[in-house]
N, C-alpha and C positions, 0 to 999 in steps of 0.2 A: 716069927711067923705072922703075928697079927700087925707086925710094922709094912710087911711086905703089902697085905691083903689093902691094908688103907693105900697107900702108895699107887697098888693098881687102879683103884676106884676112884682116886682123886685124877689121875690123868685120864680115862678115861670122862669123868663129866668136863672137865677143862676142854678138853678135843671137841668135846659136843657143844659148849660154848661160843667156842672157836670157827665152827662151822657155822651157828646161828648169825653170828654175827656177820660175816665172810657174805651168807645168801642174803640179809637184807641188805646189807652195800650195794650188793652185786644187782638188785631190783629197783634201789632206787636211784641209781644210775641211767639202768634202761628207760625208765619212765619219760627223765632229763632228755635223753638223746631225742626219744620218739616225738616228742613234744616240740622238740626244734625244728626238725626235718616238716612236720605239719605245717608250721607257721612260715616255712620258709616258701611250703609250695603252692598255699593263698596266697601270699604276697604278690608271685610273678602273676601267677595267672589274673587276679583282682586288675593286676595295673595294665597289662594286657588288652582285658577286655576294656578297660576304660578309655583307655587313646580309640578306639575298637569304633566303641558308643560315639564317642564326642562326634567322629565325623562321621559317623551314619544321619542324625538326629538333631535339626537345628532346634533352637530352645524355646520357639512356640509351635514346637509340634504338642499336638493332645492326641490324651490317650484315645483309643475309639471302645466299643463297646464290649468288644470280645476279649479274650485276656491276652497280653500279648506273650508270644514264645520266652520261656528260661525265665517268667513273672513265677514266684513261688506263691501267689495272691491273687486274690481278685480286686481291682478299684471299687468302693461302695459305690453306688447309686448317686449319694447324693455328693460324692467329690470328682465326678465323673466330671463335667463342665470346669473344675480347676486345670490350671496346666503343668503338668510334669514331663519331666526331661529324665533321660538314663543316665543314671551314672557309672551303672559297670551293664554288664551283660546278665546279671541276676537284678538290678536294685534300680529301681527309680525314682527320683526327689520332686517332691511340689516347687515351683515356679514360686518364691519371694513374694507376698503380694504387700501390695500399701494397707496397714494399720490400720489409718484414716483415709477414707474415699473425700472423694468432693460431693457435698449435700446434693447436687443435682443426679448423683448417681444412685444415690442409696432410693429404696423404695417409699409409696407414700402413695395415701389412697385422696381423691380427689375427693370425693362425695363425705368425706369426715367431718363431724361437726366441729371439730377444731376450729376449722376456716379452713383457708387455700394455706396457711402456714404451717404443714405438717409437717417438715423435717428434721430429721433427729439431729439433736446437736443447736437446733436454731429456736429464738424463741419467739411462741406465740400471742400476739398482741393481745389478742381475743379472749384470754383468761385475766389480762390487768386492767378490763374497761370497768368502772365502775357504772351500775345500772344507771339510769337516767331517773332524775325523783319526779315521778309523775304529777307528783302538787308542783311544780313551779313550771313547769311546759303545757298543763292540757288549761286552758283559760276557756271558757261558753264564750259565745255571743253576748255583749251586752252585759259584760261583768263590771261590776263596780268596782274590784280590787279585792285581794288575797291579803286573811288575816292568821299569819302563824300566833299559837300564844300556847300555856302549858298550866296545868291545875295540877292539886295536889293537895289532900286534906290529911290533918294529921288528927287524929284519933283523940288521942291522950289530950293534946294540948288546944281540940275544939279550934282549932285555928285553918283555915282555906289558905293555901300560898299558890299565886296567878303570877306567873309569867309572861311577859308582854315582850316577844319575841321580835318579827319584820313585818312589814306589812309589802306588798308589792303591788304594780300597775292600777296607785290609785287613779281614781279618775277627778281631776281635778280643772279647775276652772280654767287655771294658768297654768304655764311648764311653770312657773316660780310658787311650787307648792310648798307648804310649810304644815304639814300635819302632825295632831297632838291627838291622844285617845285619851278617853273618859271611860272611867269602867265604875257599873254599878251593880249593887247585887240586890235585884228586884225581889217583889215587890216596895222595896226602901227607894224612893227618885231622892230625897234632901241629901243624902250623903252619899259623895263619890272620892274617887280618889283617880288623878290623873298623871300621864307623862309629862317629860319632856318635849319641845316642843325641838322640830325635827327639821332645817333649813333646806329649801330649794331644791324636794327631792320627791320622785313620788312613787320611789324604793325604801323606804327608813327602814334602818335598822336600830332599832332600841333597847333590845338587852337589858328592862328595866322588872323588879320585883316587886310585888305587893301582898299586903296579908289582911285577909278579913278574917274578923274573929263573928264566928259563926257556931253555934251549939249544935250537937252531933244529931239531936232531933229533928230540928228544921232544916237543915242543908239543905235535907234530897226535895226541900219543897221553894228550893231559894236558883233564880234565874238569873244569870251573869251576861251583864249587856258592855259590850264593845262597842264605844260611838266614836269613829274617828272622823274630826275637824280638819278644817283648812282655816289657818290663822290669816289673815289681809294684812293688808298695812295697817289699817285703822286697829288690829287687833281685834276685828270680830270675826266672832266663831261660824263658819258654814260649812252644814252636815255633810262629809261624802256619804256614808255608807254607815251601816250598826251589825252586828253578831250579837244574836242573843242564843244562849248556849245553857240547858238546863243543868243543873245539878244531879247527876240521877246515880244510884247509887252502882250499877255498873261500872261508872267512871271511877267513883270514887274509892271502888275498892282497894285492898291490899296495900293502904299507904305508901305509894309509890307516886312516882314525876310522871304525868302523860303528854305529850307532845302532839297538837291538835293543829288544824288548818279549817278553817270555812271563809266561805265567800260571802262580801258584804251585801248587805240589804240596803235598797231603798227605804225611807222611812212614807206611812200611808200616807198621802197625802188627800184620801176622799173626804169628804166632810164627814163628821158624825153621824149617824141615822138618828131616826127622829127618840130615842130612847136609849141611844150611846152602843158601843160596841166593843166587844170581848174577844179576845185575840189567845187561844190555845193550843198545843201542841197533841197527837193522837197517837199513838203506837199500839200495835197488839202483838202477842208473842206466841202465835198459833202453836208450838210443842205448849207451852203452859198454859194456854187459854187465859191470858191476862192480858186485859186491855188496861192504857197507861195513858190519863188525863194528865197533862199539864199545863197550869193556867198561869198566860205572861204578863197581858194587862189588859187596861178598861182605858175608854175615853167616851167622853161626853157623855155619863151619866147622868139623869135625870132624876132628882129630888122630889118627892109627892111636896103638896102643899100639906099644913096642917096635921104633920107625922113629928111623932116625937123618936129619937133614939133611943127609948127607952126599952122598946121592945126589937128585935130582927125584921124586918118586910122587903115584899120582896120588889126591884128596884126593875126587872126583866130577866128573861130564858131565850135561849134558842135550844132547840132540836136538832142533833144532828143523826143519820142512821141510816139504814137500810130504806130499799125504797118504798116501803109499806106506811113510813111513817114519814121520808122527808122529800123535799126537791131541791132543784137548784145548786146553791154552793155548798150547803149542808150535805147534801147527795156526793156531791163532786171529792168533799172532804174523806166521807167516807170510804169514797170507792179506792181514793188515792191511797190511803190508809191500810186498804186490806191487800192492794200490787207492791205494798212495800212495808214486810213485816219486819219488825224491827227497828223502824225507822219512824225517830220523831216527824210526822208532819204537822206543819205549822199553818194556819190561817184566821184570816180575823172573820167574825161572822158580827150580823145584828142584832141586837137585842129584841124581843116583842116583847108587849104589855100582853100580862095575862087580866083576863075579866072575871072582876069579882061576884059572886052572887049577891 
């Protein structure tokens, strides 16, 4: 009895296996079918409407603003000026364009500080000019010649290193100039040290070195003179021009190379006054309220008779100031002095005799 009962229950779940199996076949079969019949009926219709389009539509028609019929889209705004062409009776394709235009097409603003050479892709001159060095093109009126040269004091080793650089458009007696500089570190005139002497030029260029051994105390009170000569045939020396260039400790700060330019001086040629004359530079530095004496040199000094050197006396003064106290070149120094703060001015004044009681 219990063999029978199994018997029924086994065919029974088998049958219902049987049947699972049977309806999922039977479903994904249908699916297969419907899926065919779909693709079959885009096909025609797709190729249809495209022979349809080609000759409705030649290929630089543009869209216009409104949407056109069977468009499932709108064109944006900003591809609206592109050109598209239909490809079926729902779809329409952009017009292929060139990658790379021709620079005269692409945009570019005139008024650009670029220059006139704005075009993408092309390049602009106007960024590889190197500036112009305005020390070797603005020359005054009446220049004697341009003297490059370069200082540099070393700390530790008390030592001054002077570069003796080029010199430009001396002015010289003959084109067959031959110039040589002398450099001296004032108040010392017996000892100089000089260049090379420079053939048939009155451009030299010298790239020559020197070193004065100088104590870190006196420096900033010690005046560096540039004399540059014209050598003759006879080998004698006649002056163009001189730089006289003070030591001041702004220069000389931070141990470093400075690379300088000044224009040559006439040397005085007035006579002496009657108690010789003293030649100083003036600066003020109106944020610090520091005025800055520096004295270059003397000529024709006058000797009292019957004075020994045993004691200090005094040999002459000038006055130089405001107008309360001075006139004349004295006045004129001053005034030059306060229109240009910061800057050494240089001039010679005369000596007077003070009266003794």
């Amino acid at each position: 009895m219990e063999e029978q009962v199994a018997l029924v229950v086994g065919g029974i779940l088998g049958g219902l296996l049987l049947l699972l199996l049977l309806t999922g076949v039977s479903y994904y079969l249908w699916k297969r079918l419907c899926a065919t019949f779909t693709y079959e009926e885009l096909s025609e219709t797709t190729a249809a409407s495209s022979t349809q389009g080609d000759a409705l539509c030649p290929l630089d028609a543009r869209t216009q603003a409104s949407r056109p019929p069977g468009v499932p889209f709108v064109v944006p705004p900003s591809l609206q000026s592109q050109d598209w062409v239909p490809r079926s009776s729902r779809e329409w394709a952009q017009v292929p364009q060139d990658p790379y235009p021709a620079p005269e097409l692409l945009p570019h603003t005139t008024g650009s500080n670029l220059g006139d050479a704005c075009v993408a892709g092309t390049i602009n001159p106007e960024l590889y000019k190197i500036p112009e060095d305005q020390s070797e093109a603005d020359f005054p009126e009446g220049c004697l010649g341009r003297l490059w040269f370069s200082v540099e004091y070393q700390q530790e080793a008390e030592r001054l290193l002077v570069g003796l650089i080029k010199a430009q458009r001396l002015h010289a007696p003959s084109e067959n100039c031959s110039p040589l500089v002398k450099l001296h570190l004032l108040p010392d005139e017996r000892r100089f040290l000089q260049s090379k002497t420079k053939c048939r030029t009155t451009s030299p260029q010298f790239n020559e070195h020197f070193v004065f051994q100088v104590s870190s105390k006196s420096v900033n009170q010690r005046v560096l003179r540039f004399s540059v000569y014209h050598v003759d045939r006879q080998r004698k020396h006649q002056l163009l021009g001189q730089v006289l260039f003070p030591l001041k400790k702004e220069t000389l700060v931070g141990n470093c190379r400075r690379v300088l330019w000044r224009d040559l001086e006439a040397e005085s040629l007035e006579a002496p006054s009657e108690f010789g004359d003293l030649q100083f530079c003036l600066s003020y530095n109106d944020r610090l309220n520091r005025l800055t004496v520096v004295v270059l040199r003397a000529k024709g000094l006058r000797l009292r008779e019957n004075t020994s050197f045993v004691r200090s006396h005094e040999l002459g003064r000038v006055v130089v100031g405001p107008y309360m106290y001075t006139r004349g070149r004295e006045l004129e120094h001053w005034n030059e002095m306060l229109s240009k703060p910061k800057e050494l001015v240089k001039r010679w004044h005369a000596l007077c005799r003070t009266t003794e009681p």
